[in-house]
C-alpha positions as CSV (number, residue, x, y, z in Angstrom):
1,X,-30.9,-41.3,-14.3
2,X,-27.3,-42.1,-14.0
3,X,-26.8,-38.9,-13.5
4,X,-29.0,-37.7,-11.0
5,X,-27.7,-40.9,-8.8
6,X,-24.4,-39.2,-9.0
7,X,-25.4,-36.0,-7.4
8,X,-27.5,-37.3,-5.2
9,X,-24.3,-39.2,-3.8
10,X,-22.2,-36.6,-4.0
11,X,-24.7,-34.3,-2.5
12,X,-25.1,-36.7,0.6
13,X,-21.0,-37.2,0.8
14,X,-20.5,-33.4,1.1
15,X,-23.6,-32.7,3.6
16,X,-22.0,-35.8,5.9
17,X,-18.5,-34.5,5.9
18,X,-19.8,-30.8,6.7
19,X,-21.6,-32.5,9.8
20,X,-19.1,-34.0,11.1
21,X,-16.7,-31.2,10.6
22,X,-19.3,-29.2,12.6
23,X,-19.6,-31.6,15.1
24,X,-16.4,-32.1,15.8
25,X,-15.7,-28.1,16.5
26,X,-19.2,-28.3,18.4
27,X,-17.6,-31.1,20.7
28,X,-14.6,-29.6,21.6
29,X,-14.6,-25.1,21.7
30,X,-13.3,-25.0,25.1
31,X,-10.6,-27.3,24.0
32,X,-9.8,-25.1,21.5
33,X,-10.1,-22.2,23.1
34,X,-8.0,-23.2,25.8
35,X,-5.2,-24.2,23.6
36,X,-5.4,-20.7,22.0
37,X,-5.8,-19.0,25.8
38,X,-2.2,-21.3,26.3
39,X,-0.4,-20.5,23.6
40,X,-1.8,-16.7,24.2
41,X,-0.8,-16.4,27.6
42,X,3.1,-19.0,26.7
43,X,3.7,-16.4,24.1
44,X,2.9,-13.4,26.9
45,X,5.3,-15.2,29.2
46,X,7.8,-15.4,26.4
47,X,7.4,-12.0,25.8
48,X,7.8,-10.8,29.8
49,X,10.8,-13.2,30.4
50,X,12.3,-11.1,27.3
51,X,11.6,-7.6,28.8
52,X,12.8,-8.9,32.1
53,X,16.0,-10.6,30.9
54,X,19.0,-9.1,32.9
55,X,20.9,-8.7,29.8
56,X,21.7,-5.2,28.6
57,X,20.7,-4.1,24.7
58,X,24.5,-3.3,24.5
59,X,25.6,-6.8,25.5
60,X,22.6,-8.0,22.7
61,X,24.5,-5.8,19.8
62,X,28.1,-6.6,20.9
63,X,27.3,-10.1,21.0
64,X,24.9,-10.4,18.4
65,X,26.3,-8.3,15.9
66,X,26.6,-8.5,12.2
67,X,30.2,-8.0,13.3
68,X,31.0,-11.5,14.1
69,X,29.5,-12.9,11.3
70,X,32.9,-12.3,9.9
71,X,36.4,-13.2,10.8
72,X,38.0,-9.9,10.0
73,X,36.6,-6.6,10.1
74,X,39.5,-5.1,7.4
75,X,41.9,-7.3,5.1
76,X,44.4,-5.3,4.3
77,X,45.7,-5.5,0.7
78,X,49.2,-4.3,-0.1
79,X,52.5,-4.5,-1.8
80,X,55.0,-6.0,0.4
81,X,57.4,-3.3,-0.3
82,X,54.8,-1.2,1.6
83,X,55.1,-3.6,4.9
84,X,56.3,-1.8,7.2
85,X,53.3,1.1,7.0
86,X,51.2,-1.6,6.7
87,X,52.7,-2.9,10.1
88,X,51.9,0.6,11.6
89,X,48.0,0.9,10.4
90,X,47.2,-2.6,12.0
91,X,49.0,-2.0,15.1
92,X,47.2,1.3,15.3
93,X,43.8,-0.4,14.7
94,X,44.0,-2.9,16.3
95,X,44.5,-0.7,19.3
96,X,41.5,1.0,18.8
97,X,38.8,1.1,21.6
98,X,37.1,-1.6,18.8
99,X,39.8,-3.6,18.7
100,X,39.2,-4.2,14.8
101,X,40.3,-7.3,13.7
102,X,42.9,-7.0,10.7
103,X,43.6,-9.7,8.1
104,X,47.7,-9.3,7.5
105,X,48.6,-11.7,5.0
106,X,52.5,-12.6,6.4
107,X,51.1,-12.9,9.7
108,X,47.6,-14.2,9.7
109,X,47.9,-16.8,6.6
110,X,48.1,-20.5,8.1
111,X,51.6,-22.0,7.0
112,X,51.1,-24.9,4.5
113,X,48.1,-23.3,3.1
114,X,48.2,-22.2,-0.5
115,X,48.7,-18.0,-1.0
116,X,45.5,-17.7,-3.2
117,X,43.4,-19.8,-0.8
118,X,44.7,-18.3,2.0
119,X,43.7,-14.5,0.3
120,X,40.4,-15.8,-0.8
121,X,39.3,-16.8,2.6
122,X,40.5,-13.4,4.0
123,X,38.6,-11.4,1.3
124,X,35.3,-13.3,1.9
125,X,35.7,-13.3,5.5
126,X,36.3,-9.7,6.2
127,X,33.8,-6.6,6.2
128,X,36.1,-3.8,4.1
129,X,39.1,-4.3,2.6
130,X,42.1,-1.4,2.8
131,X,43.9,-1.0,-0.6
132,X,47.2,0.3,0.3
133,X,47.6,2.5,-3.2
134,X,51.8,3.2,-4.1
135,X,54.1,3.0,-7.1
136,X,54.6,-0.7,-5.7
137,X,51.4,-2.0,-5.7
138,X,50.7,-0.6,-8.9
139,X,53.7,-2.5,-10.5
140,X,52.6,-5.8,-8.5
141,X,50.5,-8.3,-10.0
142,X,49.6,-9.8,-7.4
143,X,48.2,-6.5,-5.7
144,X,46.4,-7.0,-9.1
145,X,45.0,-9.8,-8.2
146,X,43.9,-9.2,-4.5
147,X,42.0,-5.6,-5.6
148,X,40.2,-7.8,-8.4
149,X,39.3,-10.5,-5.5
150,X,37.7,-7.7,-3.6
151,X,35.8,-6.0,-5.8
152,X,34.6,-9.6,-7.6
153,X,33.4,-10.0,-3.7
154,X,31.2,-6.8,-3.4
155,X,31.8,-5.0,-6.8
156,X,29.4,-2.1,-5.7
157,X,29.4,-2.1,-2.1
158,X,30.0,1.3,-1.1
159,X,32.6,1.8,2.0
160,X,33.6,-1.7,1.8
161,X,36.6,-0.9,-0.4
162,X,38.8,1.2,1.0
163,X,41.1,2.6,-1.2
164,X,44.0,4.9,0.4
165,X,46.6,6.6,-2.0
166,X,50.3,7.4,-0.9
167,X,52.9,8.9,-3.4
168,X,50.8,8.2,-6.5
169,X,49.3,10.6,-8.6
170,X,45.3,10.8,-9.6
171,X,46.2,9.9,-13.3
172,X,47.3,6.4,-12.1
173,X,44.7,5.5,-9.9
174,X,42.9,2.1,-10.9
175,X,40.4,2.6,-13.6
176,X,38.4,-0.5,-11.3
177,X,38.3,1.7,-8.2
178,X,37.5,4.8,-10.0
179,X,34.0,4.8,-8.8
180,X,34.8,4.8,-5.8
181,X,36.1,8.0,-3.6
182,X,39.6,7.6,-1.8
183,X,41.8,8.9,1.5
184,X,45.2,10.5,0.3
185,X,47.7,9.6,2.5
186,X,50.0,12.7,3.4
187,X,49.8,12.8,7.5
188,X,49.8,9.5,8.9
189,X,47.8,10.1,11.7
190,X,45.2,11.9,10.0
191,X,45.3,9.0,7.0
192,X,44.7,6.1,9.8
193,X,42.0,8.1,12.0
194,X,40.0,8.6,8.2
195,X,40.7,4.8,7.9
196,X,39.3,4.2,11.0
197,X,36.6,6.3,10.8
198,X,35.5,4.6,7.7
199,X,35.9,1.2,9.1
200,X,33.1,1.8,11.4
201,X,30.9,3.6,9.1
């Protein structure tokens, strides 16, 4: 008997609830329908004021870019030996139509900061990074230690390490980078145009 009370109540809980659910979406469709017709016809407005916006698709992707996410579009990693060339390729990309942004450590790391802090930031900061390849860096552990940074960054990221060879010989190249395909530097010009090029790729 206990039993059947139970269901009973239940029963009469359940049929109450579903009336006034009902009751309440009786009482008010054209409320409800309005708010959808509103929201419809905000979200069509949104939509128009979009398409009618004065602003061009290429002011959109220049501002909005992936590019700005980042400070630096290249860090340039090299031996200091190797400044002066170094010099040269950011001057030249710099005064590209792009105006890429380069990462020079002598020039761009704030005084007072420490070296490693200062390299780490770049490193995380920029899209690619250029490995300037020669005898020097080779011998340098601390170019060591700035190719290791990038590739602990993006270990696999294709075109994001750049690695550019000058005066070494394909035995020595870095058994980190050897997965990864590299510009031989014998005509400067052509050497920073293929740098460039793969920037923006």
């Amino acid at each position: 008997f206990a039993g059947w009370f139970r269901r009973l109540l239940h029963k009469s809980k359940s049929s109450s609830a579903e009336s006034s659910l009902n009751s309440s979406r009786s009482a008010s469709p054209s409320r409800s329908s309005s708010s959808t017709e509103n929201s419809t016809s905000t979200s069509m407005s949104l939509v128009r004021s979009v398409h009618l916006s004065p602003t061009s698709v290429s002011d959109i992707s220049a501002s909005g870019s992936a590019r700005w996410a980042k400070s630096y579009d290249v860090c340039i990693c090299h031996s200091e030996v190797d400044l002066e060339l170094v010099e040269e390729l950011v001057s030249y990309l710099e005064s590209q139509p792009e105006s890429f942004r380069c990462f020079l450590q002598l020039r761009d790391a704030a005084p007072g900061s420490a070296v490693v802090t200062e390299l780490c930031d770049a490193v995380q900061n920029s899209h690619c990074w250029v490995m300037l390849i020669t005898p020097d860096f080779l011998q340098d552990p601390w170019c060591k230690y700035q190719m290791h940074q990038a590739l602990a960054e993006a270990p696999m990221a294709n075109g994001r390490t750049i690695p550019v060879l000058k005066d070494v010989d394909r035995k020595d190249y870095p058994r980190e980078l050897r997965n990864l395909y590299y510009i031989y530097m014998a005509l400067k010009e052509n050497s920073f145009r293929q740098i460039r090029d793969t920037i923006m790729r």
